[in-house]
C-alpha positions in Angstrom: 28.4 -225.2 -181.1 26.0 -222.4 -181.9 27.4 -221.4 -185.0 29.5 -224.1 -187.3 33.3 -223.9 -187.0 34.9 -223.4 -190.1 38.8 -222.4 -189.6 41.1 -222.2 -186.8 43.1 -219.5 -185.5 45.9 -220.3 -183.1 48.6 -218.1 -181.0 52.0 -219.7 -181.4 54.2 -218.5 -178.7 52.8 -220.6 -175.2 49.8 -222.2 -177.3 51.1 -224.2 -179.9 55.0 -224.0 -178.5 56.0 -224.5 -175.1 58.4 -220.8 -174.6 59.8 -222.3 -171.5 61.2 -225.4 -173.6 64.3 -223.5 -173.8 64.9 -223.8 -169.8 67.4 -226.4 -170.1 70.0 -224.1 -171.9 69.0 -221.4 -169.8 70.1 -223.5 -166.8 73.1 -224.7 -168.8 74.3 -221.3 -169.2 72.9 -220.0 -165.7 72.8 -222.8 -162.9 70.1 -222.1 -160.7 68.9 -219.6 -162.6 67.2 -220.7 -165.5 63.8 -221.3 -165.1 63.4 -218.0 -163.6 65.5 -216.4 -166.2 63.1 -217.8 -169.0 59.8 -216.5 -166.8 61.1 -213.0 -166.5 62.2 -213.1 -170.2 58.8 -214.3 -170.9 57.1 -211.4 -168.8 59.1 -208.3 -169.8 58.6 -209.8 -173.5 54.6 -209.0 -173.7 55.0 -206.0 -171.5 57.1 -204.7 -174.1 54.4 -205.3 -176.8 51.7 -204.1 -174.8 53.9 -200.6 -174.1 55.1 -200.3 -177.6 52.0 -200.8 -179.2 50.9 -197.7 -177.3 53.8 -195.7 -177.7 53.8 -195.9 -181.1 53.9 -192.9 -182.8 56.1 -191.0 -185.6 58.4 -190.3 -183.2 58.4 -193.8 -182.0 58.3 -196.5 -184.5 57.2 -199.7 -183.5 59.7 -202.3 -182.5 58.8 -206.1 -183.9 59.0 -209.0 -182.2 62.7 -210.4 -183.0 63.9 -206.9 -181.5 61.2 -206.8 -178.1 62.8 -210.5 -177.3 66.1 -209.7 -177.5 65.7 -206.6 -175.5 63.6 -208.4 -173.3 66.0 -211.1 -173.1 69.0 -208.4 -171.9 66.4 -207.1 -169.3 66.3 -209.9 -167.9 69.9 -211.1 -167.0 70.7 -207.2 -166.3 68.1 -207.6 -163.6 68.9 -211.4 -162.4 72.4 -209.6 -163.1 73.5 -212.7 -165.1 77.1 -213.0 -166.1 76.4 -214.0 -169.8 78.7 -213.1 -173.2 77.5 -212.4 -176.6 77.9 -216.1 -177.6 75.4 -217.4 -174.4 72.8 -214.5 -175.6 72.7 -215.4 -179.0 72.5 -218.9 -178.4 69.0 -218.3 -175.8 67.8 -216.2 -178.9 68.5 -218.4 -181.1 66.5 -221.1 -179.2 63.9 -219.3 -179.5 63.0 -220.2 -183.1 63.3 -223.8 -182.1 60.5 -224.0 -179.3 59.4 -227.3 -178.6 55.6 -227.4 -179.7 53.5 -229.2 -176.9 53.5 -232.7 -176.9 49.6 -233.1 -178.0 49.5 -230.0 -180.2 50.3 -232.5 -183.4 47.6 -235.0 -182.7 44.9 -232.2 -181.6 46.0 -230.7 -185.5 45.7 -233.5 -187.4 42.1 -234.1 -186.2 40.6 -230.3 -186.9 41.5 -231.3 -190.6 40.3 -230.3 -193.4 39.1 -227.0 -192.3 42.0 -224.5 -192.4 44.9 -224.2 -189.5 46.4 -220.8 -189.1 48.8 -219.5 -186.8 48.3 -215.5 -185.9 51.1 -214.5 -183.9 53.5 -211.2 -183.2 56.2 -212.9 -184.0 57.6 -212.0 -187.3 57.4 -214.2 -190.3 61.5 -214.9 -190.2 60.6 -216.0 -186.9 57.4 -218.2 -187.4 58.2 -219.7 -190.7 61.4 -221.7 -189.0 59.7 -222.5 -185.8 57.1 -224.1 -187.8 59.3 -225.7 -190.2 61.6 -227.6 -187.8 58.3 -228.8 -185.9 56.1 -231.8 -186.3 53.5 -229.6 -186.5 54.6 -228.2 -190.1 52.0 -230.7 -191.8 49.3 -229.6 -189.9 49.8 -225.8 -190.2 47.9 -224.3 -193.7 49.0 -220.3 -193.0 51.0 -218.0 -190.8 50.0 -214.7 -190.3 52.3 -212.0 -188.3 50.9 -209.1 -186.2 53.6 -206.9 -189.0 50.9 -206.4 -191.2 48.6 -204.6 -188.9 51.7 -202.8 -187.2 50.6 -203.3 -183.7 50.3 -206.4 -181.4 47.7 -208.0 -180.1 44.9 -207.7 -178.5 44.4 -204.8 -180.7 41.8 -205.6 -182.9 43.5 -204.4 -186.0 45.6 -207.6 -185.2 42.6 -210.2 -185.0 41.3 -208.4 -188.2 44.2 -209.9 -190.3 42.4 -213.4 -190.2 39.2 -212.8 -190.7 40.9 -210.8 -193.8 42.5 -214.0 -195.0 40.2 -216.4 -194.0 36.9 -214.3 -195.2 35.1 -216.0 -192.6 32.8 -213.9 -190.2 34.8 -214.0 -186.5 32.0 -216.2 -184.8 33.1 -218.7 -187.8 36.3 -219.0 -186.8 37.9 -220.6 -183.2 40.6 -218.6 -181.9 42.9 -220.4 -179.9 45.3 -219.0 -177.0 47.0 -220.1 -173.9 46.8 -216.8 -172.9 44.4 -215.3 -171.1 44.8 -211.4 -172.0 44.5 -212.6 -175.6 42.0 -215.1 -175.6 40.1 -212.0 -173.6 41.2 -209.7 -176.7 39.9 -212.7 -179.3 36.8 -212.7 -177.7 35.9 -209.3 -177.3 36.7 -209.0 -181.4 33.6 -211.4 -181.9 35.6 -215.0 -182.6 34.4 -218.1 -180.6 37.3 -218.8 -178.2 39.2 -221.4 -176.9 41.6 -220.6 -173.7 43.8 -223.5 -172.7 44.5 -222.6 -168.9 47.4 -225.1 -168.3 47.8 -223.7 -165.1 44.4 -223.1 -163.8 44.5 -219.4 -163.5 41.6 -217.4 -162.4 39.8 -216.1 -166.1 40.2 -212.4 -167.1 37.9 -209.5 -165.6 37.6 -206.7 -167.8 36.7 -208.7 -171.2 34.0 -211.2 -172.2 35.0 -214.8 -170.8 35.8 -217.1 -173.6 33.6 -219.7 -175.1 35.7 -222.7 -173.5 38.7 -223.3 -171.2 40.3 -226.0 -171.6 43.5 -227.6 -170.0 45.4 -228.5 -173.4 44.9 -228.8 -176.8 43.5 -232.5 -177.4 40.7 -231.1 -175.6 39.5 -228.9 -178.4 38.6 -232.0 -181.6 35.6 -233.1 -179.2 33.8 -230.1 -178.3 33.9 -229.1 -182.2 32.2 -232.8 -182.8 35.2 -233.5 -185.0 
């Protein structure tokens, strides 16, 4: 490692907890349709960041995260024209805050101890703090940041700002960690050392600095930081 890691930084939503662990109530409540119902939820989700980030204005104030997944929820079974009632929607969003975390993210946790563990995510707090506190992973977890506090999402680099902020590390100090390519592209281009898990081996990003490793899962990351 060129310069020592001292912190971690780590997406939640698709890094830390699988967003398609819900697929099995989706199917429950839409045979045949769930997994595609949870990948068009997923997709019209972070569109909706992206837009609303750049549509925010006076005139426009800035959605947050509980409201962009329901709404991107509704998208989604208006378009796959889903027969659902209040009580199936609520219970899809209420999955949400109870995402299966990956099934090596504990382990990889525990061994990037003692240095400090912190989630920076767009969802809110009053979504975060119970996802993480229902998990196994709620030992291994030392801070959870929210995007709220720079009102924007990510990749804006107002967001990434926040834990440099509470960390008072320099960026290159600290190893940001996403499953998502756009935002691992965004971590790097602020100036952390990243770490893209590519679980499913998609091409890397274009029109940002590639990122310091890519990796296929978590476990990966304790022995390239000589932990």
């Amino acid at each position: 490692m060129p310069t020592p890691i001292r912190a971690f930084v780590f997406d939640a939503y698709g890094t830390l907890y699988d967003v398609h662990s819900l697929v099995t109530l989706a199917e429950e409540l839409a045979p045949r349709q769930g997994a595609v119902l949870s990948q068009v939820w997923r997709t019209k989700q972070l569109e909706y960041t992206w837009l609303c980030a750049l549509m925010a204005s006076p005139a426009y104030p800035r959605p947050d995260f509980a409201a962009l997944t329901a709404r991107a929820l509704d998208y989604a079974i208006a378009h796959l024209m889903i027969p659902l009632g209040e009580t199936e929607r609520e219970r899809l969003l209420a999955a949400y805050r109870a995402l299966a975390p990956f099934g090596e993210a504990a382990e990889a946790l525990s061994k990037l101890a003692p240095r400090p563990r912190v989630i920076l995510s767009n969802g809110t707090l009053d979504m975060l703090k119970p996802l993480v506190a229902q998990s196994p992973l709620a030992p291994h977890i030392d801070d959870i940041l929210s995007v709220d506090a720079a009102r924007t999402y990510k990749p804006a680099p107002a967001v990434y700002r926040l834990a440099v902020d509470r960390l008072q590390l320099a960026p290159e100090a600290i190893a940001f960690v996403s499953s998502n390519g756009w935002d691992a592209a965004g971590a790097k281009a602020f100036g952390f050392t990243t770490f893209w898990i590519n679980r499913q081996g998609v091409p890397i990003e274009r029109h940002a600095p590639e990122p310091d490793f890519v990796v296929a899962t978590l476990g990966h990351i304790p022995a390239i930081v000589n932990v």
